[in-house]
Backbone as JSON Lines, residues from 0, in Angstrom:
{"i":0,"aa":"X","n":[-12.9,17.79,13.31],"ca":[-11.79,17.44,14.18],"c":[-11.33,16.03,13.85]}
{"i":1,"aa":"X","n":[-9.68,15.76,13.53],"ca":[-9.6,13.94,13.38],"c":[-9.73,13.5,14.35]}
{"i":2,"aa":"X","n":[-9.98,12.02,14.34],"ca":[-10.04,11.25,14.87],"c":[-8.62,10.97,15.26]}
{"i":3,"aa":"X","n":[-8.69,9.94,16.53],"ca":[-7.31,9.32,16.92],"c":[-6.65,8.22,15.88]}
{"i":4,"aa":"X","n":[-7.51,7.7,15.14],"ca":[-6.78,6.78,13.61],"c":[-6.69,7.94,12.5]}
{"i":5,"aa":"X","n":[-6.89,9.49,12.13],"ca":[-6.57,10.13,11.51],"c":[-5.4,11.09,11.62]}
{"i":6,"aa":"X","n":[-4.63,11.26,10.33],"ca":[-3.38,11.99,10.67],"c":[-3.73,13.02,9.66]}
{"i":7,"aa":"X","n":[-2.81,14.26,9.49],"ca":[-2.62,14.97,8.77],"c":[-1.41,14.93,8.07]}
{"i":8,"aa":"X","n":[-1.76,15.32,6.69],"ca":[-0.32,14.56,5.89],"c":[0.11,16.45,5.23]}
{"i":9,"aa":"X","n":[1.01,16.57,4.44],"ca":[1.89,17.82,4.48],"c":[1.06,18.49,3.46]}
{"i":10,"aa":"X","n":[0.02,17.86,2.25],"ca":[-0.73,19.19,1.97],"c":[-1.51,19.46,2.55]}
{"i":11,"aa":"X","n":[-2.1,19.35,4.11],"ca":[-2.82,19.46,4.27],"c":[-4.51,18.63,4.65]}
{"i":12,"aa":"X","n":[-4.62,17.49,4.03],"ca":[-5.35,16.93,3.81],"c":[-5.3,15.64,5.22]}
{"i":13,"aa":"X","n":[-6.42,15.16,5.47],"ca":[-6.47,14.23,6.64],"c":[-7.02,13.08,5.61]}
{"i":14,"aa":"X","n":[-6.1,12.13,6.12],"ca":[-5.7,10.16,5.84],"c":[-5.68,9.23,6.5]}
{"i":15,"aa":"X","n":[-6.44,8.6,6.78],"ca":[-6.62,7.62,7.94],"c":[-5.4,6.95,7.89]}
{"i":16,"aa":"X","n":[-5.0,7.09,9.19],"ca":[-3.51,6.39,9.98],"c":[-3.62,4.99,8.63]}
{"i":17,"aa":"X","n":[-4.04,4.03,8.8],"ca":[-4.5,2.88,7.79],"c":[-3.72,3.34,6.17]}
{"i":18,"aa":"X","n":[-4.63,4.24,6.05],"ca":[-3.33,4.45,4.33],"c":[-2.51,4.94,4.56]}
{"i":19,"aa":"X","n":[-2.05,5.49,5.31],"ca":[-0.08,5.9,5.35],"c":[0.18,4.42,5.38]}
{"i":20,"aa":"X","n":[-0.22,4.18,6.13],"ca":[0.61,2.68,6.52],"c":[0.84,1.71,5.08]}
{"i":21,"aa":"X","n":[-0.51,1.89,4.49],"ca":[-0.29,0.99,3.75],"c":[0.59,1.45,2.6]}
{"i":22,"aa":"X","n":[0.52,2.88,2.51],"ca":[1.74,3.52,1.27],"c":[3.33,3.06,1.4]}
{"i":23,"aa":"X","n":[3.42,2.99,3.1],"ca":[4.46,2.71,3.72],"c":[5.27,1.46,3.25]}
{"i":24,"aa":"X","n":[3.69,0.68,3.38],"ca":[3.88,-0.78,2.97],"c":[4.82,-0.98,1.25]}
{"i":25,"aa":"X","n":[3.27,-0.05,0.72],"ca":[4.12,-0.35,-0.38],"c":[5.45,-0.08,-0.83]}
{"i":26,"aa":"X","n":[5.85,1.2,-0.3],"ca":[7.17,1.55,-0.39],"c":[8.69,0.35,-0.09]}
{"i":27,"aa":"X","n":[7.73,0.0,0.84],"ca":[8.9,-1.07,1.5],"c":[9.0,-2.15,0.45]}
{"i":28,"aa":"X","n":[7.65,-2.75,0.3],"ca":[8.13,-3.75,-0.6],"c":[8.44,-3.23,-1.75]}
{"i":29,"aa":"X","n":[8.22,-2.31,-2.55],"ca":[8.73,-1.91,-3.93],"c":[10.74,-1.64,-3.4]}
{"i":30,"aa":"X","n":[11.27,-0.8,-2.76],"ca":[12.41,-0.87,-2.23],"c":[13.07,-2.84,-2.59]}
{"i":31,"aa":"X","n":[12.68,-3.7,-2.0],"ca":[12.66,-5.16,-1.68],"c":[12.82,-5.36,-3.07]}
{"i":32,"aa":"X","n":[12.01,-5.26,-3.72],"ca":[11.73,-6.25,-5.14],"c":[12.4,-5.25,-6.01]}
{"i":33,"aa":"X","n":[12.95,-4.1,-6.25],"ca":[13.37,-3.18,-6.95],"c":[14.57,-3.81,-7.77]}
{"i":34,"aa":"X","n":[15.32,-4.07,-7.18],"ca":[16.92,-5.18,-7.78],"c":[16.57,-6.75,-8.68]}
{"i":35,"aa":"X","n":[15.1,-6.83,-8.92],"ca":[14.83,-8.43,-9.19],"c":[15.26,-8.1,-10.68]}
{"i":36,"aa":"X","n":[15.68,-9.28,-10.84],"ca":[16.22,-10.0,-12.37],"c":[15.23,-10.73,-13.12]}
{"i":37,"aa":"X","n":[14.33,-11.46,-12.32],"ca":[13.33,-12.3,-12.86],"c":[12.17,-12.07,-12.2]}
{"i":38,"aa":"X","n":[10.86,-12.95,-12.95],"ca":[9.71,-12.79,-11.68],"c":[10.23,-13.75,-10.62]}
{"i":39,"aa":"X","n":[9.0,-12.73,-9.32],"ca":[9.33,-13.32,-8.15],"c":[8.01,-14.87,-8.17]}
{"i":40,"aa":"X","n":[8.1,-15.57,-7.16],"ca":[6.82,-16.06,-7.03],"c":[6.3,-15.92,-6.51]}
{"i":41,"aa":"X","n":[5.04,-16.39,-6.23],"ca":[3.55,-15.89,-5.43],"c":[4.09,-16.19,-3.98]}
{"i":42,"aa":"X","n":[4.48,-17.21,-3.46],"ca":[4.94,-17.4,-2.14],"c":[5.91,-16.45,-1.6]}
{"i":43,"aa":"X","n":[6.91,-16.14,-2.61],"ca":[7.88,-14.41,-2.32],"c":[6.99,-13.38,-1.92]}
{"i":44,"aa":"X","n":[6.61,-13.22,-2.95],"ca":[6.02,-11.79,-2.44],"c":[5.14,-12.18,-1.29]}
{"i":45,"aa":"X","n":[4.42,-12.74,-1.32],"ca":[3.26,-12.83,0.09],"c":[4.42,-13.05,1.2]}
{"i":46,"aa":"X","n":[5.37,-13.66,1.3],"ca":[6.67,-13.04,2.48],"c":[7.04,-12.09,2.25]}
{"i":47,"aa":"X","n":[7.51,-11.51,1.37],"ca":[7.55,-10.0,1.53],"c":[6.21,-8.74,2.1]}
{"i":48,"aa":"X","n":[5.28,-9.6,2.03],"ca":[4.04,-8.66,2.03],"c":[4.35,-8.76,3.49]}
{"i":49,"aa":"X","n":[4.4,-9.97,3.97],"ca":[4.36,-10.25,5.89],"c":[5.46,-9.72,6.28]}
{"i":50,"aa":"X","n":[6.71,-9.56,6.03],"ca":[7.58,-8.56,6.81],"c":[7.13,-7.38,6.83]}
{"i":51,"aa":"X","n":[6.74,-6.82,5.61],"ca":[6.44,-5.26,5.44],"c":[5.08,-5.45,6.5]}
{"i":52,"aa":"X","n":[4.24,-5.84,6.5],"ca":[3.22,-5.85,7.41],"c":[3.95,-5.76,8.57]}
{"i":53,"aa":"X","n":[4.37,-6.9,9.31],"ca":[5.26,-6.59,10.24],"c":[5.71,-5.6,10.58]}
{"i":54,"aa":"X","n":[6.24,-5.21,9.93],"ca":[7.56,-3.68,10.53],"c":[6.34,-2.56,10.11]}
{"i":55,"aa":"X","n":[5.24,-2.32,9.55],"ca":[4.49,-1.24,9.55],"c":[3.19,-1.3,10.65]}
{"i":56,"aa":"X","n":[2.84,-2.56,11.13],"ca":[2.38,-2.97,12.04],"c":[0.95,-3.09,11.74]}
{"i":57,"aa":"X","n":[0.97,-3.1,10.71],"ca":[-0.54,-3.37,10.11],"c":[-1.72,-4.43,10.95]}
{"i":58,"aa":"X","n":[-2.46,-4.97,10.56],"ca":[-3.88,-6.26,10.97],"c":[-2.95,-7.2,9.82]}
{"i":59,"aa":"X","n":[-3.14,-8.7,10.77],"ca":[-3.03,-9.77,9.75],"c":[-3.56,-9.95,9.05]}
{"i":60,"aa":"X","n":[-5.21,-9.32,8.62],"ca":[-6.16,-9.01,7.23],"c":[-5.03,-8.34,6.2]}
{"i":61,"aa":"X","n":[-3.83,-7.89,6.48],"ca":[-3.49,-6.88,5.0],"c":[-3.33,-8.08,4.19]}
{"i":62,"aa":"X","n":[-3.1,-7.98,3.01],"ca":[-2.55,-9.28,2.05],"c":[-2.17,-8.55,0.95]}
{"i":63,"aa":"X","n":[-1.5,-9.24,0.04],"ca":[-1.24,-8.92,-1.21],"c":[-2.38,-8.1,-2.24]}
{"i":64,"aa":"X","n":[-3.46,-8.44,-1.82],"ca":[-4.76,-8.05,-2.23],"c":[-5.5,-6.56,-2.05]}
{"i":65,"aa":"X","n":[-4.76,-6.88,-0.95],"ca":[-5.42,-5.2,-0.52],"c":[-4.17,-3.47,-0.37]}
{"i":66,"aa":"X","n":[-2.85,-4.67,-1.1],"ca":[-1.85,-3.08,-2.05],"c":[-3.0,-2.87,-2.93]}
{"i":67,"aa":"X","n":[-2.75,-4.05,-3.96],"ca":[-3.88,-3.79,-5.13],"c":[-4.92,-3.14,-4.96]}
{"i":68,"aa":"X","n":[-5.82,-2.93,-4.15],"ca":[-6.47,-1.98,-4.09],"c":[-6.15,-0.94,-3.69]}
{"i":69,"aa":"X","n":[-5.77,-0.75,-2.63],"ca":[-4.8,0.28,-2.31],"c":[-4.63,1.65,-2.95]}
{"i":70,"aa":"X","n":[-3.41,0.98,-4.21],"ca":[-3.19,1.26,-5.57],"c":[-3.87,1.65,-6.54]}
{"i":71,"aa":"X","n":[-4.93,0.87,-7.02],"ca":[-5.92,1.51,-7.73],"c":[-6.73,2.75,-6.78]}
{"i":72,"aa":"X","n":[-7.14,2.6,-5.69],"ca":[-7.6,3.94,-4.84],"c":[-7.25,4.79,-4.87]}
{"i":73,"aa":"X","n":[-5.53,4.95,-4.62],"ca":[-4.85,6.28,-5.08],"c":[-4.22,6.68,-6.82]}
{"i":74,"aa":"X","n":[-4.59,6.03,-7.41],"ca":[-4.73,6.24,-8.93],"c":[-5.98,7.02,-9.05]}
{"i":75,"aa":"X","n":[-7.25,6.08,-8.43],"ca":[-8.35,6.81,-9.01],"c":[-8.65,8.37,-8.63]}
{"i":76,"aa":"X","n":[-8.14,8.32,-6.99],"ca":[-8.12,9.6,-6.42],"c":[-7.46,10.58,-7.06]}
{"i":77,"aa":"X","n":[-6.25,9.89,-8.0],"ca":[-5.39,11.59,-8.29],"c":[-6.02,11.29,-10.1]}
{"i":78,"aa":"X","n":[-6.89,11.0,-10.69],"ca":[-7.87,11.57,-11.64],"c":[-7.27,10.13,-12.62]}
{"i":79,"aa":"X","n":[-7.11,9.19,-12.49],"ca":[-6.78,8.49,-13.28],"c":[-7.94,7.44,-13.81]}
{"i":80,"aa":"X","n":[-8.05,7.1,-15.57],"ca":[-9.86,7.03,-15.48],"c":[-9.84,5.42,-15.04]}
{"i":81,"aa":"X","n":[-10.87,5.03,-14.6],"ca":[-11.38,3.74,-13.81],"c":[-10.71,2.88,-14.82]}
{"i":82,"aa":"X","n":[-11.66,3.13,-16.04],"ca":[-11.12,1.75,-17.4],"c":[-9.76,1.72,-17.57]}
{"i":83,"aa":"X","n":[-8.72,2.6,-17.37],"ca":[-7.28,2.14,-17.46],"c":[-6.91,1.69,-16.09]}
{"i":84,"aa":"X","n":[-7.64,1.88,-15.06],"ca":[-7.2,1.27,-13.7],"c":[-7.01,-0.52,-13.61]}
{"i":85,"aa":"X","n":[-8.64,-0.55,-14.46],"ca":[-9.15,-2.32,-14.61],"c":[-8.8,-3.05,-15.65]}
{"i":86,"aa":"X","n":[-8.02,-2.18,-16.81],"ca":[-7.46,-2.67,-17.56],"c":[-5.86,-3.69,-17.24]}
């Protein structure tokens, strides 16, 4: 049975409320930075990270740090091998 922080997502499968959010996240900021011409800087994006936190309503623990993992989590999950993850 889920839990009240677990959802069910459309194949089927149960995802803790926590990673939608954070897919969410990423979505938002990839949307944001999608139009850039140049790199952004480290102080950009970590404001971009805090709006998207914001509006997805995340813990002030999320950071820039923990897309990145994130990211590699759902790489590794859909069969992608570790050494090109850490590469």
């Amino acid at each position: 049975m889920p839990g009240p922080q677990t959802l069910l997502v459309d194949n089927g499968s149960l995802v803790p409320a926590a990673t939608l959010a954070l897919r969410g996240l990423a979505t938002k900021l990839a949307l944001r930075l999608g139009h850039a011409v140049e790199p952004m800087g480290v102080g950009s994006i970590q404001h971009c990270v805090r709006l998207a936190r914001t509006d997805a309503r995340l813990p002030a623990t999320t950071h820039v740090h923990t897309l990145r993992h994130s990211d590699a989590t759902h790489l590794h999950e859909e069969g992608v091998s570790i050494r090109l993850i850490s590469a």
